[in-house]
ROSE-4610 file (N, C-alpha, C; in Angstrom, 1 decimal, always signed):
// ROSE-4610
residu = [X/X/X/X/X/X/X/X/X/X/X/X/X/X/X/X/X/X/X/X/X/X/X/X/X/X/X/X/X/X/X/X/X/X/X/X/X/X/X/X/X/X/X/X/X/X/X/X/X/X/X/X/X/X/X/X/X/X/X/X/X/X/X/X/X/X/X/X/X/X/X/X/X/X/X/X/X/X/X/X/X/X/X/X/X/X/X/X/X/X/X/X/X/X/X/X/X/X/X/X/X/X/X/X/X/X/X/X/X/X/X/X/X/X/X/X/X/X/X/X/X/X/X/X/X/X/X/X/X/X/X/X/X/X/X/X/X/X/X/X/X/X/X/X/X/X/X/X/X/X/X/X/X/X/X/X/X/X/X/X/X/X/X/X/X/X/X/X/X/X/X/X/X/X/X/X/X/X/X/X/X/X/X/X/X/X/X/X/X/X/X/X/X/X/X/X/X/X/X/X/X/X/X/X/X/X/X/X/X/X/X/X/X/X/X/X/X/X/X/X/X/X/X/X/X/X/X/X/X/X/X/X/X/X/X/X/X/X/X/X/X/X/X/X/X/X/X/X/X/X/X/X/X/X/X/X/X/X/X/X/X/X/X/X/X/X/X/X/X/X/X/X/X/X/X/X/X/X/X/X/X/X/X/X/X/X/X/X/X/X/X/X/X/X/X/X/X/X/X/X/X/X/X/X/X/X/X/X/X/X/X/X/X/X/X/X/X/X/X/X/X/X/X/X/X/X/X/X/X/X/X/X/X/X/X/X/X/X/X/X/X/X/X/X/X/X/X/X/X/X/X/X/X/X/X/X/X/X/X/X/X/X/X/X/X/X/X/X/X/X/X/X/X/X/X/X/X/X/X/X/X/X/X/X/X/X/X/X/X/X/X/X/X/X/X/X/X/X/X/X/X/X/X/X/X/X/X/X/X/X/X/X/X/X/X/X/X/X/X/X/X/X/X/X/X/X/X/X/X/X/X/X/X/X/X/X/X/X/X/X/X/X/X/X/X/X/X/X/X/X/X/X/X/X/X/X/X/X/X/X/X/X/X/X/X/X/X/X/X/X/X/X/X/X/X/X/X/X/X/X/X/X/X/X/X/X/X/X/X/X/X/X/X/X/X/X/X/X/X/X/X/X/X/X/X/X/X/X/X/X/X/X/X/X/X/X/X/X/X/X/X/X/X/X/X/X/X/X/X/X/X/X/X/X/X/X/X/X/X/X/X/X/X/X/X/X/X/X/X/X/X/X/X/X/X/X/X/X/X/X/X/X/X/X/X/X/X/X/X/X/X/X/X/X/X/X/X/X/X/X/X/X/X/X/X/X/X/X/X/X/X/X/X/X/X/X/X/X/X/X/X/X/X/X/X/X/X/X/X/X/X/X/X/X/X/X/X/X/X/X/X/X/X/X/X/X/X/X/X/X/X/X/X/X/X/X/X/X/X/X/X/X]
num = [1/1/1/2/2/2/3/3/3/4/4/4/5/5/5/6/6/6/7/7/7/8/8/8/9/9/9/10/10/10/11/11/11/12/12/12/13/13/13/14/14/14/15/15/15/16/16/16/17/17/17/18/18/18/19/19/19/20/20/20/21/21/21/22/22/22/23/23/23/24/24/24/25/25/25/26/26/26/27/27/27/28/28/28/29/29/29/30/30/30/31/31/31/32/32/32/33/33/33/34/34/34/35/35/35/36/36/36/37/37/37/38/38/38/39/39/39/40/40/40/41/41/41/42/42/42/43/43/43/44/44/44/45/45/45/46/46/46/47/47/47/48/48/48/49/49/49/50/50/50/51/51/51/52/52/52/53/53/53/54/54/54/55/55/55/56/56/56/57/57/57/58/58/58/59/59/59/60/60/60/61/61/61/62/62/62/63/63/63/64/64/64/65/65/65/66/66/66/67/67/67/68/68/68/69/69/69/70/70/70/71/71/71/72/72/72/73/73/73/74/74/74/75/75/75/76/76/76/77/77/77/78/78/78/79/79/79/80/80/80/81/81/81/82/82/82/83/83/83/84/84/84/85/85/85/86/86/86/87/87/87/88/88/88/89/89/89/90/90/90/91/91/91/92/92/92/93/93/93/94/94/94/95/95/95/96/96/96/97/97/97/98/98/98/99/99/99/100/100/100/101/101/101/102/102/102/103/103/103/104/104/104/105/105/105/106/106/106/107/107/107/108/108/108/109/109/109/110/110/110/111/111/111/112/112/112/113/113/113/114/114/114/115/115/115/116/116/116/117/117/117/118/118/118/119/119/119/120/120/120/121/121/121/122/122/122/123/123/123/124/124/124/125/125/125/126/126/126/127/127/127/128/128/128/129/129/129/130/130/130/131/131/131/132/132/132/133/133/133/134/134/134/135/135/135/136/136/136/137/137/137/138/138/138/139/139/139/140/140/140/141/141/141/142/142/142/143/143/143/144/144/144/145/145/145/146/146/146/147/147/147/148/148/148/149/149/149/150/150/150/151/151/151/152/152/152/153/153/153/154/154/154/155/155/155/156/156/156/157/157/157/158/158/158/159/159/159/160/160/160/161/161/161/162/162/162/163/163/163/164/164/164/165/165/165/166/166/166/167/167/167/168/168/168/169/169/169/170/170/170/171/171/171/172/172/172/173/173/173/174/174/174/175/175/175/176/176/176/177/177/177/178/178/178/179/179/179/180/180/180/181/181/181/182/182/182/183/183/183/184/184/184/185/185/185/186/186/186/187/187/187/188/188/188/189/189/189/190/190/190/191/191/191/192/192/192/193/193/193/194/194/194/195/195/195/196/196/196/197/197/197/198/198/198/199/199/199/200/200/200/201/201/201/202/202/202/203/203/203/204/204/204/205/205/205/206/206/206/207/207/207/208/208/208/209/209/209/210/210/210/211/211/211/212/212/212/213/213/213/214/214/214]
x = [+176.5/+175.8/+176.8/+177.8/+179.1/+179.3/+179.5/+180.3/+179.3/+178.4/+177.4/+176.7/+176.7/+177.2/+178.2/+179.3/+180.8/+180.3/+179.8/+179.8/+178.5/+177.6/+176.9/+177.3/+178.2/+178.8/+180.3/+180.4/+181.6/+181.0/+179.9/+179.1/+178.5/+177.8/+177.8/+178.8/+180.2/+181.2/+181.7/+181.6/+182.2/+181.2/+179.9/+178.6/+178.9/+179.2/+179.0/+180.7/+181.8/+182.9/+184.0/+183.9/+185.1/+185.2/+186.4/+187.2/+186.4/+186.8/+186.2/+184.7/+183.8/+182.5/+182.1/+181.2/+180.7/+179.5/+179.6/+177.9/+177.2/+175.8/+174.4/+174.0/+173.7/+173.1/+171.7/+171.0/+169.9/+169.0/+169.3/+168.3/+168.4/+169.5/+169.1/+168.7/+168.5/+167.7/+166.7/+166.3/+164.3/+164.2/+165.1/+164.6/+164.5/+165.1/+164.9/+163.5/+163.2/+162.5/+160.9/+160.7/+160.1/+159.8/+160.8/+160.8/+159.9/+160.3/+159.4/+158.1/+157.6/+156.4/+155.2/+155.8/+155.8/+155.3/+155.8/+155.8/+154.7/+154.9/+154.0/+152.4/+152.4/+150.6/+150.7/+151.3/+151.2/+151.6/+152.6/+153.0/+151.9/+151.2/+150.5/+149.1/+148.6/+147.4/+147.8/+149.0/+148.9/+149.2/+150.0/+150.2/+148.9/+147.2/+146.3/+145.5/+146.0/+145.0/+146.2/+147.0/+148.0/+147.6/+146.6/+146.3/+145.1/+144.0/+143.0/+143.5/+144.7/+145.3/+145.7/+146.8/+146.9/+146.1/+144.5/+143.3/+143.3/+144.1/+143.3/+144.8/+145.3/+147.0/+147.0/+148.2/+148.5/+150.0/+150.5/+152.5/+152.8/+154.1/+154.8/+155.2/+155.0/+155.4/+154.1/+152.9/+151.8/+151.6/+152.3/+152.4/+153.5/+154.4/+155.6/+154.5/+154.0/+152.8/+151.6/+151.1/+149.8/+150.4/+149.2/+149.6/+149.2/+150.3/+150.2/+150.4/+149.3/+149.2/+149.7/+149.8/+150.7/+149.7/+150.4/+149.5/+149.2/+149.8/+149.3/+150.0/+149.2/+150.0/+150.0/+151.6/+152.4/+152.4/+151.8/+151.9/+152.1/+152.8/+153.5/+152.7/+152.8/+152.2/+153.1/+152.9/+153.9/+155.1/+156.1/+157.2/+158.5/+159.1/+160.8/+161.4/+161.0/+161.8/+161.1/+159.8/+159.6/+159.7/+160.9/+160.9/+159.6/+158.7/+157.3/+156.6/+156.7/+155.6/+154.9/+155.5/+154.6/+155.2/+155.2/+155.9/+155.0/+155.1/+154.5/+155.5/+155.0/+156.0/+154.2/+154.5/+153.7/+154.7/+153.7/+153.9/+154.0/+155.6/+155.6/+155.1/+155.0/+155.1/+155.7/+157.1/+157.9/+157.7/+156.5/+156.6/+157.5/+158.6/+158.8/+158.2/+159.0/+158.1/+159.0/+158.6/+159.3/+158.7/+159.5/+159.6/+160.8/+159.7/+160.9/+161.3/+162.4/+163.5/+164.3/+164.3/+165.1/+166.8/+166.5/+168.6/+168.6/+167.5/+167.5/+168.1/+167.2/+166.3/+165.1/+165.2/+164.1/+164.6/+164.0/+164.5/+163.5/+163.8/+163.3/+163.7/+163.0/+163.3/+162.7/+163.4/+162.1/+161.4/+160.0/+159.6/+159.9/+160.8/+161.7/+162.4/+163.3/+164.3/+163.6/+162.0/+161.8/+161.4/+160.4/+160.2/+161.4/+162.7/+164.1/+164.3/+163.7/+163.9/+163.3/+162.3/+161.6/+161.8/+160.9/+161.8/+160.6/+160.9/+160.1/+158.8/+157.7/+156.9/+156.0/+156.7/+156.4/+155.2/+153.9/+152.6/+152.8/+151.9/+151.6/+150.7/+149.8/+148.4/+148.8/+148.1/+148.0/+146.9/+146.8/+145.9/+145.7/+144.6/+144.5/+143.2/+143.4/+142.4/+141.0/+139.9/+138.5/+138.9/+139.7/+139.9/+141.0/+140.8/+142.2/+143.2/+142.7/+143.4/+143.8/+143.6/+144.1/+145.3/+145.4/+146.4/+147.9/+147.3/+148.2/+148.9/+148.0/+149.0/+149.8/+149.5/+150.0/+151.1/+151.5/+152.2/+153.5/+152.9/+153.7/+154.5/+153.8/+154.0/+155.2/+155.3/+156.2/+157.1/+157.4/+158.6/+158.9/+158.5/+158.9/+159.4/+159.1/+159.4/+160.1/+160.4/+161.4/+162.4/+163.2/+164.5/+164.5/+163.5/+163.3/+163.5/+163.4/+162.9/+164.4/+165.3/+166.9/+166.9/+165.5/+165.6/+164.6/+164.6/+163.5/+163.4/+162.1/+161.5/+160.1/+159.9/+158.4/+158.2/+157.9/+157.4/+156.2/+155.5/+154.4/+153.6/+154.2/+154.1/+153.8/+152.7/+152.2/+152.3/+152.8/+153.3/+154.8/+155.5/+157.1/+157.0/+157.8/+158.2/+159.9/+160.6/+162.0/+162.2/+161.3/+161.5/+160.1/+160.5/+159.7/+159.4/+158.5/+158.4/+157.6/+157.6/+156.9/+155.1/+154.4/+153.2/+152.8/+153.6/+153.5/+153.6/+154.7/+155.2/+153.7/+153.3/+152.0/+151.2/+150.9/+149.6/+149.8/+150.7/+151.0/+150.8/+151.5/+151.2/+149.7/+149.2/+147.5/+147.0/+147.0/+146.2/+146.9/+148.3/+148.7/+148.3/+147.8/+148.1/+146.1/+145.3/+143.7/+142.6/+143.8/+143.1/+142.0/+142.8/+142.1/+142.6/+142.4/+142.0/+142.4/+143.9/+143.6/+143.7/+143.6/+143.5/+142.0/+141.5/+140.0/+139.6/+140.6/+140.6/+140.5/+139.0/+139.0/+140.2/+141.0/+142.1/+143.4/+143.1/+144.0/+144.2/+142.6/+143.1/+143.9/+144.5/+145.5/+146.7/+147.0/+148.4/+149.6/+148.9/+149.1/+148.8/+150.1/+149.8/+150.4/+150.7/+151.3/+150.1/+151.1/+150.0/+150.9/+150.2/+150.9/+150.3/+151.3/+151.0/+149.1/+149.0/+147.6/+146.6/+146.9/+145.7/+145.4/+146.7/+146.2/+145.3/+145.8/+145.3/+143.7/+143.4/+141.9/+141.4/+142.1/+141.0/+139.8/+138.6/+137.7/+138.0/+139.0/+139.2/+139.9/+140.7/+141.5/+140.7/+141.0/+140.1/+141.6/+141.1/+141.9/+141.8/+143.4/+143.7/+143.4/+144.3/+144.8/+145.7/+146.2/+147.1/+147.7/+149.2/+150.1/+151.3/+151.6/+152.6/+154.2/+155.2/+156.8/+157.0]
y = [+123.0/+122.3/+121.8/+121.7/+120.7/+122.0/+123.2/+124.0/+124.7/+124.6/+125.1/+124.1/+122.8/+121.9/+122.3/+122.3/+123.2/+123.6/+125.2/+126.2/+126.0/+125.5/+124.7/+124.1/+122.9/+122.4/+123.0/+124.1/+124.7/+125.9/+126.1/+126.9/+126.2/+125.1/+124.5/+123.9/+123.5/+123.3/+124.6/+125.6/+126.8/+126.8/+127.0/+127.1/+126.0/+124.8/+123.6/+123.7/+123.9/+123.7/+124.4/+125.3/+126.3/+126.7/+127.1/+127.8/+129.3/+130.2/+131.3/+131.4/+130.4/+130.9/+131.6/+132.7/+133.4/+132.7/+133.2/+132.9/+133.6/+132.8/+133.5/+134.2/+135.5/+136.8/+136.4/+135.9/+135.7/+136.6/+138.2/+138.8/+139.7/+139.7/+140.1/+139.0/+137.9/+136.8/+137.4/+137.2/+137.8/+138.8/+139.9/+141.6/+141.2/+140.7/+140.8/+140.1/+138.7/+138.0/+139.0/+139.6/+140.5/+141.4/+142.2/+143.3/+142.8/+142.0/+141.1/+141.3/+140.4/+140.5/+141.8/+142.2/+143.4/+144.7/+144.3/+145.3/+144.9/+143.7/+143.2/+142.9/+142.9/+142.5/+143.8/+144.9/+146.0/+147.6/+147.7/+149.0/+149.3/+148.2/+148.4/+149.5/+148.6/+149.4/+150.5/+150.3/+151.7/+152.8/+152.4/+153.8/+154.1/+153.0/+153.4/+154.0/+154.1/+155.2/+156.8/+156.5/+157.5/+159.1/+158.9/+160.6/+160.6/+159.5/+160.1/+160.1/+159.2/+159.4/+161.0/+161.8/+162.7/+163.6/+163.4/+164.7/+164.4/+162.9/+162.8/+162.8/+162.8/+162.6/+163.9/+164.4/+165.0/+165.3/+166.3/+165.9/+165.7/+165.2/+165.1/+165.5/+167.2/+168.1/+168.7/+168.1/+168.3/+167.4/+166.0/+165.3/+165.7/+166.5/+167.5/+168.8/+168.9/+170.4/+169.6/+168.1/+167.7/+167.7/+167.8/+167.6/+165.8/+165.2/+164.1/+163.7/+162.9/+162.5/+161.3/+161.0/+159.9/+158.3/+157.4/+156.3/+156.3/+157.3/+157.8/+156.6/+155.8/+154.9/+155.4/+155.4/+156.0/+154.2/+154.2/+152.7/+153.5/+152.7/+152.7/+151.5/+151.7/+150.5/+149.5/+148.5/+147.5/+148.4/+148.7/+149.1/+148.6/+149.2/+148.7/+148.9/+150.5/+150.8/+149.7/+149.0/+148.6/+146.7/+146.2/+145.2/+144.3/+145.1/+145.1/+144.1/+144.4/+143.8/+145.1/+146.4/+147.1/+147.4/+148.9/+149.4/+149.7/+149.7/+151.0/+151.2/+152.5/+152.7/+153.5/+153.3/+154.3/+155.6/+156.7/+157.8/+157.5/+158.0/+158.0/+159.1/+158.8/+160.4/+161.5/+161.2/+162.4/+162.3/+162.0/+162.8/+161.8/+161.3/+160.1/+159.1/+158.8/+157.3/+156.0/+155.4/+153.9/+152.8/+152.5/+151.2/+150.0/+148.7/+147.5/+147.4/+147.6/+147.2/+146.3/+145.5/+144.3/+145.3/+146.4/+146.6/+147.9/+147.1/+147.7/+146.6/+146.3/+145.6/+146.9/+147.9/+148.9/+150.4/+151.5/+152.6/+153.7/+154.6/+156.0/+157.0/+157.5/+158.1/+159.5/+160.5/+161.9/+161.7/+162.6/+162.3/+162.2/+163.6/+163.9/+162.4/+162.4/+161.0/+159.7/+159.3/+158.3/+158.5/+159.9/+159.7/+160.0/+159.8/+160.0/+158.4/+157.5/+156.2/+155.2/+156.5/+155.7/+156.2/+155.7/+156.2/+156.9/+158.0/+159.2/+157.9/+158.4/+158.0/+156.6/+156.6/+156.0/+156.8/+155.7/+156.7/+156.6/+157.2/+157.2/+157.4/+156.5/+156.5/+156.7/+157.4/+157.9/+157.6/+156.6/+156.2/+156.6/+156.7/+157.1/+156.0/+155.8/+154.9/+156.1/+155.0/+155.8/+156.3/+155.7/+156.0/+156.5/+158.1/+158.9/+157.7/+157.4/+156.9/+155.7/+155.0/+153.7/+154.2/+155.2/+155.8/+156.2/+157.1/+157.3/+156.1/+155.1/+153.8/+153.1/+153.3/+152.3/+153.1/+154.1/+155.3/+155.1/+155.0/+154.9/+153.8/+152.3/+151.1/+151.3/+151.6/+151.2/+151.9/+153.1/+153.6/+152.9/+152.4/+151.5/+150.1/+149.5/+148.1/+148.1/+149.3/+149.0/+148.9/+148.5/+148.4/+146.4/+146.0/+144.8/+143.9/+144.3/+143.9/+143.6/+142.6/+141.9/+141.3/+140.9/+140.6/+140.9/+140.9/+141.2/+139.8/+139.2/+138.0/+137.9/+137.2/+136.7/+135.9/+135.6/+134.8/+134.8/+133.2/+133.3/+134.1/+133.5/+134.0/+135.5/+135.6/+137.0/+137.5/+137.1/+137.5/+137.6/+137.4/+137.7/+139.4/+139.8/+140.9/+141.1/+140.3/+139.8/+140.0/+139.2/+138.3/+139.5/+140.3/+140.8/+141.5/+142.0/+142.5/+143.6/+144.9/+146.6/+146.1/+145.2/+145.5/+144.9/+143.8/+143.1/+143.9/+144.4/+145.3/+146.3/+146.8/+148.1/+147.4/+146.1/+145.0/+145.0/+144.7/+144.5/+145.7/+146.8/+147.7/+148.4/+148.1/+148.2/+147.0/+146.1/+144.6/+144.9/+144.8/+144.6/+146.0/+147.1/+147.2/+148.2/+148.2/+148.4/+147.4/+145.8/+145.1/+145.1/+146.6/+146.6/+145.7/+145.0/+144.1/+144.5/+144.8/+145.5/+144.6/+143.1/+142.4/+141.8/+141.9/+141.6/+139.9/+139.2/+137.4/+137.0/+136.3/+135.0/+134.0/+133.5/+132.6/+133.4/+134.7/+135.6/+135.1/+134.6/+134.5/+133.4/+132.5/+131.7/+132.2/+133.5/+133.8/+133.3/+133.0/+132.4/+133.3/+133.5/+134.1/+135.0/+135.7/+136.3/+137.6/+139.4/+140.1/+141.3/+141.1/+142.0/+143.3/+144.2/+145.5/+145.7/+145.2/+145.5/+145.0/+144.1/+143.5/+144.3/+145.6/+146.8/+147.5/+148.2/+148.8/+148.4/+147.7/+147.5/+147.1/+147.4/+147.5/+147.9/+147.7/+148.6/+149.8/+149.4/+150.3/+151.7/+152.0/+152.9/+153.6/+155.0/+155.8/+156.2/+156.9/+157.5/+158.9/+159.2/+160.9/+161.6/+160.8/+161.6/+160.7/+160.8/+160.0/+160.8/+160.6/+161.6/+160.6/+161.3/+160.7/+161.5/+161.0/+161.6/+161.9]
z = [+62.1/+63.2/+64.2/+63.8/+64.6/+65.3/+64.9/+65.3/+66.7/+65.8/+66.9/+68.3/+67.8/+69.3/+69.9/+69.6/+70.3/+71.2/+70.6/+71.4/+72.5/+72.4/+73.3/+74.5/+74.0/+75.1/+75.7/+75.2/+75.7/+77.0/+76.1/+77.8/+78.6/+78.6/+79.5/+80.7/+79.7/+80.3/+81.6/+81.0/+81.5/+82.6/+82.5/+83.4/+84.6/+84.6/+85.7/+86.2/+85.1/+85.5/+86.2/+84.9/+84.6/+86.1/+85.9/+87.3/+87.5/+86.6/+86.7/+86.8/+87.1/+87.0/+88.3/+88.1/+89.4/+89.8/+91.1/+91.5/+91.6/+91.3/+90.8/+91.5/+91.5/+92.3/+92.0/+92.8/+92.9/+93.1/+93.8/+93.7/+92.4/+91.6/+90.3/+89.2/+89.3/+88.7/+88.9/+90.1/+90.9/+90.4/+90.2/+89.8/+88.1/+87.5/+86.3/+85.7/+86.8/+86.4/+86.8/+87.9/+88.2/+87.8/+87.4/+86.3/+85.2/+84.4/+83.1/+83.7/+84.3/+85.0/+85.1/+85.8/+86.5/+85.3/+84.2/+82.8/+81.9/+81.9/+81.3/+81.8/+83.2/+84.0/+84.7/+85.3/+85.5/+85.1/+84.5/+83.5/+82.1/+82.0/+80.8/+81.0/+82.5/+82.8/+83.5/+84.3/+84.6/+83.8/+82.9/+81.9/+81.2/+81.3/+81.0/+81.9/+83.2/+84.2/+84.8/+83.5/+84.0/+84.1/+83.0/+82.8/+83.7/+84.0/+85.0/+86.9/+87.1/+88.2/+88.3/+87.2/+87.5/+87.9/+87.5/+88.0/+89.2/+89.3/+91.1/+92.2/+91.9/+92.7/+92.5/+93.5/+93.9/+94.0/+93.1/+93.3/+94.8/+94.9/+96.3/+96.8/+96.5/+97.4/+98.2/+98.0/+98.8/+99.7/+99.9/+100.7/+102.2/+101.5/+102.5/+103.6/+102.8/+103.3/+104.0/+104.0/+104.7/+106.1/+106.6/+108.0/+108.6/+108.6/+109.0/+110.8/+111.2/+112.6/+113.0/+114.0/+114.6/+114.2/+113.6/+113.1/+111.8/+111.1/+109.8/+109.0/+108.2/+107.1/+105.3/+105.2/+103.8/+103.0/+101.9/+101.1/+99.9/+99.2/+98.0/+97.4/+95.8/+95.6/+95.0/+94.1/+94.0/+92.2/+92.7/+91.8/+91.9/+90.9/+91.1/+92.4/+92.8/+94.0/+95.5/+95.0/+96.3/+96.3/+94.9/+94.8/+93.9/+93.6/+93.4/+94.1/+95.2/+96.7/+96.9/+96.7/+97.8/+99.1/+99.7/+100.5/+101.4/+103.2/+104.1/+104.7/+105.5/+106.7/+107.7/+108.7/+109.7/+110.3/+110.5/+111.5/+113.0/+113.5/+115.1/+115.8/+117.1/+118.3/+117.4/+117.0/+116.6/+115.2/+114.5/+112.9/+112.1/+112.3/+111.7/+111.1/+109.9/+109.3/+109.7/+110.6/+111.3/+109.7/+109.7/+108.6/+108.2/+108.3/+108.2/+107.0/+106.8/+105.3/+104.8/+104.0/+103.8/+104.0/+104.0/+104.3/+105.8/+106.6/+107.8/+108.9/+109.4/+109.3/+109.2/+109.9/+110.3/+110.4/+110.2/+110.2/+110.0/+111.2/+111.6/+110.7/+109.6/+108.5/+108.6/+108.8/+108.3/+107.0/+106.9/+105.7/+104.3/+104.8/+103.5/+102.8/+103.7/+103.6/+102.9/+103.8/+103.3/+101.8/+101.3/+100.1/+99.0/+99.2/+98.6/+98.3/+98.8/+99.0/+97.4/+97.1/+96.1/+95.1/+93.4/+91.8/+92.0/+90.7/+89.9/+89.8/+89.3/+89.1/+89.6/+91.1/+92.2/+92.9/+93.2/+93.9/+95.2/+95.9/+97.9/+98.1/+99.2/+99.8/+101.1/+101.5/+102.8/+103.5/+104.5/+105.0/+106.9/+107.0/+109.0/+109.5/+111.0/+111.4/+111.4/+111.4/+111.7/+113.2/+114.3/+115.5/+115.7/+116.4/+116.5/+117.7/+118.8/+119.5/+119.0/+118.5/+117.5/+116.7/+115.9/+115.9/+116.5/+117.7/+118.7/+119.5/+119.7/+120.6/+119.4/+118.1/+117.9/+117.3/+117.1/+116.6/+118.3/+119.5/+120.9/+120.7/+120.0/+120.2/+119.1/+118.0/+116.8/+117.8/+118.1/+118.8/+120.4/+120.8/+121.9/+121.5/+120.2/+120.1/+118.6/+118.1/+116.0/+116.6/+117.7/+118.2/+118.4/+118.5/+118.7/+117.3/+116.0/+115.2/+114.8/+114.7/+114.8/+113.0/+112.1/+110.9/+110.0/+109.0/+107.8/+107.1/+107.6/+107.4/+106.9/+106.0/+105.4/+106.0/+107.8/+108.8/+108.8/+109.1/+109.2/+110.5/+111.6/+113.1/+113.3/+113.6/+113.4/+114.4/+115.4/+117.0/+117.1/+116.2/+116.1/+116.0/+116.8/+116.2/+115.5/+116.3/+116.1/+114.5/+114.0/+112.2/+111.9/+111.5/+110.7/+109.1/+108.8/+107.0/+107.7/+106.5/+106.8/+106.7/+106.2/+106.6/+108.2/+108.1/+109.4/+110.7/+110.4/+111.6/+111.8/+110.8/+110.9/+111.3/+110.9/+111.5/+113.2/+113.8/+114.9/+115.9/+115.1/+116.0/+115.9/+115.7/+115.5/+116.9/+116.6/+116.7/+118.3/+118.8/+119.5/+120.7/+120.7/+121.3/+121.6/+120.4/+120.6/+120.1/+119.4/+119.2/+117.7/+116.7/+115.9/+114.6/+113.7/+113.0/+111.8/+111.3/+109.5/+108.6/+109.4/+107.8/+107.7/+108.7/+109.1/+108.4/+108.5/+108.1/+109.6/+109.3/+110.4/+111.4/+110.0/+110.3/+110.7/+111.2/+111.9/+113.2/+113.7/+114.9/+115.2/+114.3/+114.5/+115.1/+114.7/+114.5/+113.6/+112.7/+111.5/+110.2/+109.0/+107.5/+107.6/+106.0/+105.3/+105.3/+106.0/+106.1/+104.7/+103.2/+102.5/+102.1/+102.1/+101.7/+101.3/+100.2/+99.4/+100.4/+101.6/+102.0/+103.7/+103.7/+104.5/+103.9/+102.5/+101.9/+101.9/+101.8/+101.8/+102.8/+104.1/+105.5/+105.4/+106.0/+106.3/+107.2/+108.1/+109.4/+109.0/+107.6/+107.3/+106.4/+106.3/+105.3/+104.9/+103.3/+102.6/+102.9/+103.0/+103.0/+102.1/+101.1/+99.8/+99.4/+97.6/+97.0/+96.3/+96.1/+95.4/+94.8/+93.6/+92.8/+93.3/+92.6/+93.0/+91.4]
């Protein structure tokens, strides 16, 4: 018992004092603490819709072959590779996927590239407005203004483009420039809240392409 207080108070000592102690990596705290999470409230069911997803997904090399249009939204759902929040990027003029990154801030990725970004058994929803031109402006807007975007911030201010996160940025360039509405909340018109991944995904305004696994 003695010995084992010891060693008790000898790592505490070491933890608050010692010279050599490092500092706490806090985002591998969060990934691990996440990870747990994550395995436990989501890995479970999905490995239970894994075989009927496959009748309906599509490998990822049919997402290389679709023909994707300007405005087209790429979502990922909540995984390791996307921190498990949940990933988009949108389609520009030039076929590109513009998307905000915590190690960008932002970045013009060919398709290829972006889907190299994610793990094996990572999904993708492909989503388009009911409106071709809703599309198109907002496909002009991300390439006139992803040069503006200086940080990768969970800001409330839904009119920042400066401080921004990857759904936000796709919110904006919608809202900003046909006024269309993808999170379709009242207290939007504040300019006010948090716009995340899943709460594009269930616009009314966006129809589904297609869904494909990596």
């Amino acid at each position: 018992m003695k010995k084992e207080s010891q060693r008790i108070s000898t790592f505490i000592h070491r933890w608050f004092k010692g010279p050599e102690k490092k500092r706490i990596k806090w985002s591998e705290v969060y990934l691990a603490v996440a990870g747990k999470m994550h395995r436990l409230l989501v890995e479970g069911r999905r490995a239970r819709s894994a075989a009927r997803r496959l009748h309906q997904d599509l490998p990822i090399t049919a997402l290389g072959q679709m023909k994707l249009e300007p405005g087209d939204i790429l979502y990922t759902p909540s995984s390791e590779s996307t921190y498990y929040a949940g990933h988009m990027g949108i389609i520009g003029l030039d076929g590109k996927v513009y998307h905000v990154h915590p190690y960008g801030p932002v970045f013009a990725d060919s398709l290829d590239w972006y889907i190299t970004r994610f793990y094996e058994g990572d999904r993708f929803i492909v989503f388009r407005s009911h409106f071709n031109q809703a599309g198109v402006k907002a496909a002009q807007w991300v390439q006139d203004h992803y040069k503006q975007v200086k940080f990768y911030r969970l800001q409330t201010n839904l009119r920042s483009i400066e401080r921004n996160y990857c759904s936000k940025f796709i919110y904006q360039a919608y809202q900003f420039t046909t006024g269309l509405d993808l999170w379709s909340r009242k207290f939007v018109k504040l300019n006010q809240g948090y716009i995340y991944p899943f709460r594009i995904e269930r616009s009314p305004e966006l129809e589904v392409l297609g869904t494909f696994y990596k």
